[in-house]
C-alpha positions as CSV (number, residue, x, y, z in Angstrom):
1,X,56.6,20.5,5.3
2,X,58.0,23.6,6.5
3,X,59.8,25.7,3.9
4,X,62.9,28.3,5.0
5,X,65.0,30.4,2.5
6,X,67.2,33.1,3.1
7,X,68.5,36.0,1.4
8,X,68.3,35.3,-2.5
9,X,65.7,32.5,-1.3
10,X,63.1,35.0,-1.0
11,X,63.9,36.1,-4.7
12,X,62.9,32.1,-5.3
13,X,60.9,30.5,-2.0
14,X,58.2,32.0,-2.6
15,X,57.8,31.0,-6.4
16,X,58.7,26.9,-5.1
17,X,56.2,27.0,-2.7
18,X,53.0,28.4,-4.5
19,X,54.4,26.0,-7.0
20,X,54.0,22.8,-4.8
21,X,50.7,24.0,-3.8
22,X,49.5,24.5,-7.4
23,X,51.0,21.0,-8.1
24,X,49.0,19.8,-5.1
25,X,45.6,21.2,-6.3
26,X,45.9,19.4,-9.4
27,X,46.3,16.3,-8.1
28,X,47.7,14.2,-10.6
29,X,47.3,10.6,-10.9
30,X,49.9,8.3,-9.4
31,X,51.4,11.8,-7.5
32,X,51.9,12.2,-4.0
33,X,50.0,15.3,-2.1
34,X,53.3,17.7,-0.4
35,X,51.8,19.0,2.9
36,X,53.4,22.8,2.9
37,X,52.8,24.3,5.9
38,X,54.8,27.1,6.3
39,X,57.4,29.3,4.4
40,X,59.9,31.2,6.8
41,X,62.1,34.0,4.9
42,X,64.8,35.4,6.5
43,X,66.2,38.9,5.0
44,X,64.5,38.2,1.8
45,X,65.5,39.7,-1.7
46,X,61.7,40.1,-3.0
47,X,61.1,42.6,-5.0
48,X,63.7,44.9,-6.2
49,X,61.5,47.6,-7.0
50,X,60.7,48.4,-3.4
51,X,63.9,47.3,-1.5
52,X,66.3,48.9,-4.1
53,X,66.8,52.2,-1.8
54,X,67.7,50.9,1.7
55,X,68.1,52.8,4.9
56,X,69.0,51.6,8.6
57,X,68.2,52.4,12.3
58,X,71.9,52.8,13.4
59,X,72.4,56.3,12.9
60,X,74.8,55.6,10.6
61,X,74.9,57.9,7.2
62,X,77.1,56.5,4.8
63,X,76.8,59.6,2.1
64,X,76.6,63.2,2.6
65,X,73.6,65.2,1.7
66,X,74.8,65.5,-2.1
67,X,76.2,62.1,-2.4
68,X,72.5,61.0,-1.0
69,X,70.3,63.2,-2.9
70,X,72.8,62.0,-6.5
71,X,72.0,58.3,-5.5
72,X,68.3,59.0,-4.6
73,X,68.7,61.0,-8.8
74,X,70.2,57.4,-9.4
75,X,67.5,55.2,-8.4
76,X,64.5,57.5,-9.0
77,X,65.6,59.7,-12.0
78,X,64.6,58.9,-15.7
79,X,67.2,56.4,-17.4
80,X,67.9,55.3,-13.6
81,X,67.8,52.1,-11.7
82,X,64.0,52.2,-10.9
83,X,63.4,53.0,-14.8
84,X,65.3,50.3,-16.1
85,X,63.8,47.5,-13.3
86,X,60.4,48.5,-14.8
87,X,61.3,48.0,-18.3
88,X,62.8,44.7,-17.2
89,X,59.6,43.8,-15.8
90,X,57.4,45.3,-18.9
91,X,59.5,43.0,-21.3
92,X,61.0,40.4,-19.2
93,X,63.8,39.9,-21.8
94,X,67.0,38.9,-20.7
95,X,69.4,41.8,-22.4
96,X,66.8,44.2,-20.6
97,X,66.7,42.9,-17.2
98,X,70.4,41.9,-17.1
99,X,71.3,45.4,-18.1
100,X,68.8,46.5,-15.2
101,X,70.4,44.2,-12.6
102,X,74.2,45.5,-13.5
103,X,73.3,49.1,-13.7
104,X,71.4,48.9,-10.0
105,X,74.6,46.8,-8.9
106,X,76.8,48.8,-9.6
107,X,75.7,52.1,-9.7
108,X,73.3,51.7,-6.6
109,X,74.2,48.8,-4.3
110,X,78.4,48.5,-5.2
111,X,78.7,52.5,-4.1
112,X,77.9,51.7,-0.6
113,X,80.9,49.0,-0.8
114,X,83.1,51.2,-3.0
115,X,82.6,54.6,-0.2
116,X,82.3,52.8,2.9
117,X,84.5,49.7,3.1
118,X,81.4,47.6,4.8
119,X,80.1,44.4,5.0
120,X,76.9,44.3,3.2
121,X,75.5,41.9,5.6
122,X,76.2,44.2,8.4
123,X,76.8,47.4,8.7
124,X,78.0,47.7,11.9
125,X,81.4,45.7,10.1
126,X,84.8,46.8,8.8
127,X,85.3,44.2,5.8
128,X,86.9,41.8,5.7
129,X,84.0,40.5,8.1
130,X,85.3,37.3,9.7
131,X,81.3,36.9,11.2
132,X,80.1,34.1,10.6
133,X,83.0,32.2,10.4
134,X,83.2,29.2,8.1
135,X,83.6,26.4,10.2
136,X,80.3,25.2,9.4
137,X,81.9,24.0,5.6
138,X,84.8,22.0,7.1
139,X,82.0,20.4,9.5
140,X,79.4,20.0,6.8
141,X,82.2,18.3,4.8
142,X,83.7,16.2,8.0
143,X,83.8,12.4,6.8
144,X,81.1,12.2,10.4
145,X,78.8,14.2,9.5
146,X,78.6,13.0,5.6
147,X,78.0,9.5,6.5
148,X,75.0,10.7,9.0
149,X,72.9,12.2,6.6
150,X,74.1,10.0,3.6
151,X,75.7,13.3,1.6
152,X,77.7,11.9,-1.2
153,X,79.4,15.0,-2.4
154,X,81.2,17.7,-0.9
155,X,79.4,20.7,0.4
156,X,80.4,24.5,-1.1
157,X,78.6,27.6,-0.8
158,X,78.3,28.5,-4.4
159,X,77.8,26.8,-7.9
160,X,79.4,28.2,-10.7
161,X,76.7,26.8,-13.5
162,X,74.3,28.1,-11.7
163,X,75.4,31.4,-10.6
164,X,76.4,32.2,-14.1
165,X,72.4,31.4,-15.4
166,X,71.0,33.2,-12.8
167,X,73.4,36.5,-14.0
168,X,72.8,36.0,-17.5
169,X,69.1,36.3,-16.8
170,X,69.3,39.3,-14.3
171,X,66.9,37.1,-12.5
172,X,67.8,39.2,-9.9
173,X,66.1,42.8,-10.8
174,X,62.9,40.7,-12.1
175,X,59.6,40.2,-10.0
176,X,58.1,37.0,-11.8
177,X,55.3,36.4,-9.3
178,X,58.2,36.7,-6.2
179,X,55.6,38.9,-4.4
180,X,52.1,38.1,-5.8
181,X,52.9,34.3,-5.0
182,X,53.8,35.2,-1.2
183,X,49.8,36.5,-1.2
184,X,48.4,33.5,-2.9
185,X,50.2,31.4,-0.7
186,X,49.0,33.4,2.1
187,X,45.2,33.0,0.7
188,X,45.5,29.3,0.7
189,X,46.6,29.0,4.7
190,X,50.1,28.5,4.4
191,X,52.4,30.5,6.9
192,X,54.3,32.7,5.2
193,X,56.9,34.4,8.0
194,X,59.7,37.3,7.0
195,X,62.3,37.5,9.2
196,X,64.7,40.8,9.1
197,X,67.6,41.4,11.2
198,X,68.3,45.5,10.9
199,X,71.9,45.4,10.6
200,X,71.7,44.6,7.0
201,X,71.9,46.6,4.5
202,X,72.0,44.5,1.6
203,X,68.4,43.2,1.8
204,X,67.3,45.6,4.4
205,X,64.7,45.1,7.3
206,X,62.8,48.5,5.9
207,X,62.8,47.2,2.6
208,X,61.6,43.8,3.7
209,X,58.9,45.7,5.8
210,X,57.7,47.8,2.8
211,X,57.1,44.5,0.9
212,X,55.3,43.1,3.6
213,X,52.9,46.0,4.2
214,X,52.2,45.8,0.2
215,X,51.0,42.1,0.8
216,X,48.6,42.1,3.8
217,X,44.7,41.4,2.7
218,X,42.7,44.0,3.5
219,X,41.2,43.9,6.7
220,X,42.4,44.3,10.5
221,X,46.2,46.4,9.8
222,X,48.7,44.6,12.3
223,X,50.2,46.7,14.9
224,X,53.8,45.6,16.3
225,X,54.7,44.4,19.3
226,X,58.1,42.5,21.2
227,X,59.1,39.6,20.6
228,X,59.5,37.5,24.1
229,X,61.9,34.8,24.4
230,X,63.0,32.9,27.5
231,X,66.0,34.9,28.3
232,X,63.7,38.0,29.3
233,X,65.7,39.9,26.6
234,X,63.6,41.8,24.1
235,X,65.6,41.1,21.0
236,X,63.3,42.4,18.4
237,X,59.5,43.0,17.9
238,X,56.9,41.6,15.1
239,X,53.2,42.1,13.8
240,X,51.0,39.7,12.9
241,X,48.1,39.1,10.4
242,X,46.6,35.7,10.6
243,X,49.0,33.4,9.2
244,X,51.7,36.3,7.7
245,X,53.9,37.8,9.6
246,X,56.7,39.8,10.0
247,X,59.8,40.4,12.7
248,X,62.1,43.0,13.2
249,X,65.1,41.4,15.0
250,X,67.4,43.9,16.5
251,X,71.3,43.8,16.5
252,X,71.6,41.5,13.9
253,X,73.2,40.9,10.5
254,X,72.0,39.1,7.4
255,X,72.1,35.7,8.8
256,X,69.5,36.3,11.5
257,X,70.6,32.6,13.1
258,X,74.2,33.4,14.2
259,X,73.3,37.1,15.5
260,X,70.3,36.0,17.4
261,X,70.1,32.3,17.9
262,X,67.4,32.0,20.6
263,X,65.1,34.4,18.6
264,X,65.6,32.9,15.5
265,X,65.0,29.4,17.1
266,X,61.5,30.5,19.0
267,X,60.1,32.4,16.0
268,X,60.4,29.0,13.6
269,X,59.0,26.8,16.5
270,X,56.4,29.2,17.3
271,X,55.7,29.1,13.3
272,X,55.8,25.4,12.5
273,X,53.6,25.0,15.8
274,X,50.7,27.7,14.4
275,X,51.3,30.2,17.4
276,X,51.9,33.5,17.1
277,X,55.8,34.4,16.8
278,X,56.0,37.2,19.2
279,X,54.9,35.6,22.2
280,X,54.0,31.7,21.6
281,X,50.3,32.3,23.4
282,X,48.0,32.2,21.0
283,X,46.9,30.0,18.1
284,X,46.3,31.7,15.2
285,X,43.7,31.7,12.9
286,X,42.7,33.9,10.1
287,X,41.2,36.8,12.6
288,X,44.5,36.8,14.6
289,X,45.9,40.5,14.1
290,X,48.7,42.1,16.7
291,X,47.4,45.2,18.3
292,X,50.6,47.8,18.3
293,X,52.2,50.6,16.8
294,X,52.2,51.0,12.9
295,X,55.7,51.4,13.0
296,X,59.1,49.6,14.9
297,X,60.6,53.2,15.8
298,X,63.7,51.4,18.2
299,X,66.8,52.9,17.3
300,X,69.9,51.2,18.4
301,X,72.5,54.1,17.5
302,X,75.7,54.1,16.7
303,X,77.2,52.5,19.4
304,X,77.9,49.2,18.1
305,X,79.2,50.6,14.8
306,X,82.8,50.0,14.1
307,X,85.1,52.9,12.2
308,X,88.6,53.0,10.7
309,X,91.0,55.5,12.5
310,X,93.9,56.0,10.4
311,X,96.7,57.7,12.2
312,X,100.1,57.9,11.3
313,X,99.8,55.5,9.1
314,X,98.4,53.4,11.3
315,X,95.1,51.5,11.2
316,X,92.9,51.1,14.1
317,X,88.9,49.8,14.4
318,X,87.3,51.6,17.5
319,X,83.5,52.8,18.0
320,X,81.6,55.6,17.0
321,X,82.9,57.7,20.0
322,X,86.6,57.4,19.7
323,X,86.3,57.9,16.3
324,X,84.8,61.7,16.7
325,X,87.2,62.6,19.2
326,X,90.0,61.4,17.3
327,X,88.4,63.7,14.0
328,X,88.1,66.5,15.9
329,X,84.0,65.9,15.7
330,X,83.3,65.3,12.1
331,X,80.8,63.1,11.3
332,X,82.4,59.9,11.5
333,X,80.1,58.3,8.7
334,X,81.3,61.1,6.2
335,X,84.7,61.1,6.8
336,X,85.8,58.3,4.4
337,X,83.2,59.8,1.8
338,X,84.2,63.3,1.9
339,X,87.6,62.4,1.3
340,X,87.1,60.2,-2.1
341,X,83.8,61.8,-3.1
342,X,84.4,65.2,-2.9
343,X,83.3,65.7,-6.5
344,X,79.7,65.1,-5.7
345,X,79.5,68.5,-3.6
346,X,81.2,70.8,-6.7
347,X,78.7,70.2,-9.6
348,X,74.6,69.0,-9.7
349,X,73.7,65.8,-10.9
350,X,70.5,65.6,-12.0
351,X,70.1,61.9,-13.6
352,X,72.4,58.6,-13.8
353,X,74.6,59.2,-16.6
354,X,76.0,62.3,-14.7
355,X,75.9,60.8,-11.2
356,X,78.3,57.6,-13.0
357,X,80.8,60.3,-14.1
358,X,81.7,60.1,-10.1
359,X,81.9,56.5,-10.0
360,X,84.3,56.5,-13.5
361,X,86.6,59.2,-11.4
362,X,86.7,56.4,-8.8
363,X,88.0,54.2,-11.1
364,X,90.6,55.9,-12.5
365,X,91.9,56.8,-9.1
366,X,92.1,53.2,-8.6
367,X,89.7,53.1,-5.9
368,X,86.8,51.0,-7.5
369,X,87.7,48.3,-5.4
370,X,85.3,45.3,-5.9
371,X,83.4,44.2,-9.2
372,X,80.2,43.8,-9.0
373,X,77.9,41.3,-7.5
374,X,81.0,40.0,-5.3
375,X,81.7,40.3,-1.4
376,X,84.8,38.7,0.0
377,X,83.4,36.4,2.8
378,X,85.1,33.2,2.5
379,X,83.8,33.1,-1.5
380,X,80.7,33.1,-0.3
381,X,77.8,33.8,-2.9
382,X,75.6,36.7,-2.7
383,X,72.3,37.3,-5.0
384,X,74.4,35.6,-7.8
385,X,78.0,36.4,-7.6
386,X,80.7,34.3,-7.4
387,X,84.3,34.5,-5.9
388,X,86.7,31.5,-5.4
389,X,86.3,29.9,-2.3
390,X,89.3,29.3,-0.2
391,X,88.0,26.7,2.3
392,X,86.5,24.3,-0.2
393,X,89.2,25.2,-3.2
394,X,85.9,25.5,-5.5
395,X,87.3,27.9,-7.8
396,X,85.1,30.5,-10.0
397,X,86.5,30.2,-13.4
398,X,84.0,30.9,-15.4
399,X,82.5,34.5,-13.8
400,X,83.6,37.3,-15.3
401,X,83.9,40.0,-13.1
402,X,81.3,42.8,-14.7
403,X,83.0,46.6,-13.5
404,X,81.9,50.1,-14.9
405,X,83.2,49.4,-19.1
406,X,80.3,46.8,-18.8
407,X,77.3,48.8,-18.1
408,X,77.4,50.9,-21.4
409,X,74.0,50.7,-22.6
């Protein structure tokens, strides 16, 4: 069996697979032995404590140096994000971690979507971001395709039920053996891949990295080196301990598949055949370790990063470049940020009740634009949010939006 989650599926994959592996070592009567072979993650949620700060390789800064030392204030002050994920853990109660989860949200995560008007799954992206599109749902759900694999229902991209548990939990600022279970699993022989692509920022390729270097046994400390595919291209790079790895794909999004097919492609075959993802030459074994640089240092600039002119009322998306000129050389990043956080630069901020003063100007402006735990991608879910989705008319009734009045603890 070979196991792949993505996104909130490293939040859960992990705890399903070292769960069919327990199941298998009991060996119950009249039960049937699950051979798991491998478990491929790709831009994992994991562990919240370690990926709740992200940062990216684009040269893109989406706060000024006040706006980024308030949020750091945020995360890592007392009363702030990091605090309240800890006590979430310590207790594991549901009022405690769900508090947690909102108050990270929303004053951590939902400020990058509130200043920036980005796609969370890619930064390089003005929302709305038609990529992917979501033609895949009215192909899923073609009368064809249903009667080939037997599907008896309708396929959506969200389920209200269990959306709303998940939230109600704040399953996701909790650990619950997410990370320690990736190890065991690892300890037992099972192939436990993570996947990244670094134009993410919602579950970001140097957050993903910092969890992985947390999990590898001691021993031999994997070095990275490119990935090779059959187009000659190097589209990313990866290091390699026995059977755990980890790959940096480059120029890609959240959904490492559409970005970068043919890399996302050899890496699971090179996995599910027990070779080494980065070049498909060796069989790996427990003493395999990749021989490299401790760190992926590629930069892709901004190049690829799209910007907002507004002029004369007009809006137009062009690049990096264009952008400066057209600003007379300010930093296009700060532009946006300077203009509706221009607060943050007039008064210190040295904890989070201060630094959500901001965030309540914001609102009263009218420019909190999104409630938390939402994205507008065809209603898409992401790490348990729900909006209504057009394409399959599934319709989210039952969430209620959670905005600033909701965090008062």
């Amino acid at each position: 069996m070979a196991l792949r989650k993505e996104s909130y599926g490293g939040h859960y994959g992990p705890v399903f697979a070292e769960y069919i592996e327990a199941q298998n070592a009991r060996q119950g009567a009249g039960t049937t032995n699950i051979s798991l072979e491998t478990v491929t993650i790709i831009n994992g949620w994991m562990n919240p404590l370690i990926q709740v700060y992200p940062g990216n390789t684009y040269d893109y800064a989406p706060y000024n140096d006040s706006a980024a030392s308030a949020l750091y204030s945020t995360v890592y002050g007392s009363g702030g994000c990091v605090d309240r994920l800890k006590n979430c853990i310590a207790t594991g109660t549901n009022s405690v971690c769900a508090a947690a989860d909102n108050f990270c949200l929303d004053y951590v995560e939902n400020l990058y979507d509130k200043v920036t008007g980005r796609d969370e799954d890619d930064i390089r992206e003005i929302k709305p971001d038609p990529y992917p599109p979501e033609s895949y749902v009215h192909y899923l759900n073609s009368a064809t395709v249903q009667a080939a694999i037997g599907a008896y229902v309708n396929y959506t991209e969200q389920a209200v039920a269990v959306a709303a548990a998940f939230n109600s939990t704040g399953d996701d600022g909790r650990l619950d053996g997410t990370t320690t279970d990736v190890l065991a699993l690892v300890e037992q022989g099972v192939a436990v891949t993570m996947v990244y692509g670094d134009a993410d920022y919602n579950s970001n390729w140097l957050g993903g990295e910092a969890v992985y270097n947390s999990n590898i046994p001691s021993g031999s400390v994997p070095g990275y080196v490119n990935i090779s595919t059959s187009d000659a291209v190097v589209h990313g790079q990866a290091k390699q301990r026995g059977r755990f790895a980890f790959a940096r794909i480059y120029e890609s999004g959240h959904e490492v598949p559409y970005y970068q097919p043919l890399t996302a492609l050899t890496v699971f075959e090179r996995v599910i055949s027990g070779h080494d993802i980065a070049t498909g030459k060796h069989r790996v074994d427990r003493a395999y370790v990749t021989v490299g640089p401790a760190e992926s240092t590629y930069r892709e600039g901004n190049a690829t990063v799209k910007f907002l002119l507004v002029e004369n009322g007009q809006e137009t998306i062009v690049n990096a470049t264009t952008y400066d000129v057209a600003v007379d050389g300010q930093s296009a990043p700060a532009r946006k940020l300077l203009a509706e956080l221009e607060p943050v630069g007039k008064f210190p901020m040295a904890n989070a009740t201060a630094y959500g003063s901001i965030l309540e100007e914001l609102k009263g402006s009218g420019k909190e634009k999104e409630p938390i735990h939402m994205r507008k991608r065809g209603g898409t879910i992401r790490r348990g949010g729900l909006v209504p989705d057009e394409v399959t008319g599934v319709e989210g009734d039952a969430f209620v939006p959670r905005g600033l009045d909701d965090l008062r603890v």
